[in-house]
C-alpha positions as CSV (number, residue, x, y, z in Angstrom):
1,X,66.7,-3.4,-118.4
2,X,68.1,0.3,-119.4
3,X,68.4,2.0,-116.4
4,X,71.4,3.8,-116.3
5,X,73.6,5.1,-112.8
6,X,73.6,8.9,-112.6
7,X,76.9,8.8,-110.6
8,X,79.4,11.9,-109.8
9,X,82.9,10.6,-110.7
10,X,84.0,14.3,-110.1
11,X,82.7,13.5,-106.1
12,X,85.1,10.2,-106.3
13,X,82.1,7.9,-106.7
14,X,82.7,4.4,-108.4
15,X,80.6,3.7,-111.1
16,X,78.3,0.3,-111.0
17,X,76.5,-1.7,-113.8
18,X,72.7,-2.5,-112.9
19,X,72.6,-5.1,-115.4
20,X,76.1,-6.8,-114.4
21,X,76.6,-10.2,-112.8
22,X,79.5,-10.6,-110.5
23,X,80.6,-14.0,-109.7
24,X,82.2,-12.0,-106.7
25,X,80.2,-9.5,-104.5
26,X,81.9,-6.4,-105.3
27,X,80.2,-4.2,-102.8
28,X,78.2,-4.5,-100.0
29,X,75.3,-7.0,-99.8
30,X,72.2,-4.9,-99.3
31,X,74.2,-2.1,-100.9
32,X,71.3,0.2,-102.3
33,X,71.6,2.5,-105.3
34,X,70.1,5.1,-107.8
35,X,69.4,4.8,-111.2
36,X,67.2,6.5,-113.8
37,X,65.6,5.0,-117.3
38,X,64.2,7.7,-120.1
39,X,60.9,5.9,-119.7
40,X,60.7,4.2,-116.9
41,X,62.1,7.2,-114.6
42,X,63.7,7.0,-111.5
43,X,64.4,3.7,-109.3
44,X,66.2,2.4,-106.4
45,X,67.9,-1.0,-106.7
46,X,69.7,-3.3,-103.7
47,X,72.8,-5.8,-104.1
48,X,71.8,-9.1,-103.8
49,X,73.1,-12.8,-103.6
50,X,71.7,-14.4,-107.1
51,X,69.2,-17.7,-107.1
52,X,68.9,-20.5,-109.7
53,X,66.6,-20.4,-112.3
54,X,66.2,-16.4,-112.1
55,X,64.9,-14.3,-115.3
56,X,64.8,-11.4,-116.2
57,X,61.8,-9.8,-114.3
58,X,61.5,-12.6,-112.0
59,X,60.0,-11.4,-108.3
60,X,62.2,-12.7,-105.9
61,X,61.9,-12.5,-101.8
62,X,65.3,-11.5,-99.8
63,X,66.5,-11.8,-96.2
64,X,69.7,-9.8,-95.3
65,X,70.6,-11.9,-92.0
66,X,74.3,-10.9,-91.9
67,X,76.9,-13.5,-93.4
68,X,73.9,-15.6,-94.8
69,X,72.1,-13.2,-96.7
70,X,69.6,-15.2,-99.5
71,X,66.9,-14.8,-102.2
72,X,64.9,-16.7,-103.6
73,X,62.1,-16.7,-106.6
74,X,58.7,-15.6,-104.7
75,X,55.9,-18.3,-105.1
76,X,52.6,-18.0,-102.6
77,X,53.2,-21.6,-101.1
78,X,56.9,-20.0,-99.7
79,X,56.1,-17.0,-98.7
80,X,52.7,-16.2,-98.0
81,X,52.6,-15.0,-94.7
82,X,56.2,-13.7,-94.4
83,X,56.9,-10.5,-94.4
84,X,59.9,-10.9,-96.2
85,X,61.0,-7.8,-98.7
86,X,60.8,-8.4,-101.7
87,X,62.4,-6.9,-105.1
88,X,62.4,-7.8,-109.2
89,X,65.5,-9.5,-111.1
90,X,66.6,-6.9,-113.5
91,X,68.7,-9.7,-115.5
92,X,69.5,-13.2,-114.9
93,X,71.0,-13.6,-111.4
94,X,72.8,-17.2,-111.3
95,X,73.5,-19.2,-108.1
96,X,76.5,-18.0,-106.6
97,X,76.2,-15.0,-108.6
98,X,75.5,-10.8,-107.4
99,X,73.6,-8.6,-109.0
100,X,71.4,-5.3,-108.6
101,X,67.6,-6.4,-107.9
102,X,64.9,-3.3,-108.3
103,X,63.2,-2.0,-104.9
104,X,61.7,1.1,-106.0
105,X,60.6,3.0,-109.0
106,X,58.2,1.5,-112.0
107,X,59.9,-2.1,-112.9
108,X,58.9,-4.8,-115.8
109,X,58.4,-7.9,-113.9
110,X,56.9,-11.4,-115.3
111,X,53.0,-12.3,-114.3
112,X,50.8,-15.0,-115.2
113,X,48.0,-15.1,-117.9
114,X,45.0,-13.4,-116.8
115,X,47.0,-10.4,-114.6
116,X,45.2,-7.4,-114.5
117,X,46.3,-4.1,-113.4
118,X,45.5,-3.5,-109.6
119,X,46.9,-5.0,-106.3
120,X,49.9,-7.5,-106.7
121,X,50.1,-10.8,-105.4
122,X,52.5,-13.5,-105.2
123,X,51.4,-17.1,-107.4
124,X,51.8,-20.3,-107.8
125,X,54.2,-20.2,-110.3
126,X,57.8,-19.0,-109.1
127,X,59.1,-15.4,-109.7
128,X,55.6,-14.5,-111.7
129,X,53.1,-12.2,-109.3
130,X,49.4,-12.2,-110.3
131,X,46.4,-10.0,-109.0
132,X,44.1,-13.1,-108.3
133,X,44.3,-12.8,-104.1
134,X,45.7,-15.6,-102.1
135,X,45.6,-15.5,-98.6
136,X,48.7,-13.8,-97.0
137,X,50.2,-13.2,-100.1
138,X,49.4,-9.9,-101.2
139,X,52.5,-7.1,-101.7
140,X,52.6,-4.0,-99.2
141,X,53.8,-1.4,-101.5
142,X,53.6,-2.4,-104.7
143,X,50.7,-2.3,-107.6
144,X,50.4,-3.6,-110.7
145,X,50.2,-0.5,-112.8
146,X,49.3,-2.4,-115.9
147,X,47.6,-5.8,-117.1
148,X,49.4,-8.9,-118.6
149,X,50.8,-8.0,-122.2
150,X,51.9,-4.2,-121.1
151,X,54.4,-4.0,-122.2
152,X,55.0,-7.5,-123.4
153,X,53.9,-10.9,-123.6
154,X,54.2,-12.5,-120.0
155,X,55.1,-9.0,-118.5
156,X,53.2,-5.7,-116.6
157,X,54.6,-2.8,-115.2
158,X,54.9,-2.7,-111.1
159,X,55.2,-0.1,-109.4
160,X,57.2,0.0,-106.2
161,X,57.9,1.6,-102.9
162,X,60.5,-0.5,-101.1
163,X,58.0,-3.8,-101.0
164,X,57.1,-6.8,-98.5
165,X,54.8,-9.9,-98.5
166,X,52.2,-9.6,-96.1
167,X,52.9,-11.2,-93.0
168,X,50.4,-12.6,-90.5
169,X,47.7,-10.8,-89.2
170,X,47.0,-13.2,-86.1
């Protein structure tokens, strides 16, 4: 992904890399930050524990329980019904890896065939959201802003506002 940082060096603040991988968490877990992209604009992006198998626009779902914190790739079978908070894989996060997962802003994230723009939900297949509805897995604050194929093959645009799986209603 492009974004950039638009840290102030001059205010003593240390620089970060949105699309690095550190094999050692080099800040805070949960650790949120800005960045900006010419044509994407403005987005907010947390520190996270990586998970195997992650791509590049994969959706993953994240608990922050302190000295355990985990994510995983979103599928509607795990966490449909959750209310866990959720966030997309800028780059490839390895297993025992940390990296800088997108919580807010416009994002490129991977969907299944058939996606159209609208409301987001999790699917079957893992770190790809869809816009077919399945019970208890629909995103709270987040929308599909595009179809499947904007702007590329397997990929829409989301937009997002800090989002969660829907939990359970009763």
């Amino acid at each position: 992904m492009p974004f950039k940082t638009s840290y102030n060096a001059a205010l003593g603040q240390p620089a970060f890399n949105l699309a690095g991988v550190d094999t050692v968490a080099r800040v805070a877990i949960g650790r949120i930050e800005r960045g900006f992209d010419d044509l994407l604009g403005e987005g907010e992006f947390i520190y996270l524990p990586g998970v195997a198998g992650t791509l590049a626009g994969d959706h993953v779902v994240f608990d922050l329980l302190p000295g355990a914190a985990t994510t995983a790739r979103s599928t509607a079978g795990t966490a449909a019904n959750t209310g866990f908070p959720t966030a997309v894989a800028l780059v490839p996060v390895p297993l025992g890896s940390f990296g800088w997962f997108q919580i807010s802003g416009v994002a490129i994230v991977n969907v299944v065939a058939g996606t159209v723009a609208g409301r987001a939900h999790l699917s079957a297949t893992p770190g790809q959201l869809a816009s077919a509805a399945t019970a208890g897995a629909q995103l709270l604050g987040a929308r599909l802003s595009s179809a499947a194929g904007v702007p590329a093959a397997g990929q829409a645009y989301l937009t997002l506002t800090r989002p969660a799986v829907q939990s359970q209603i009763a």
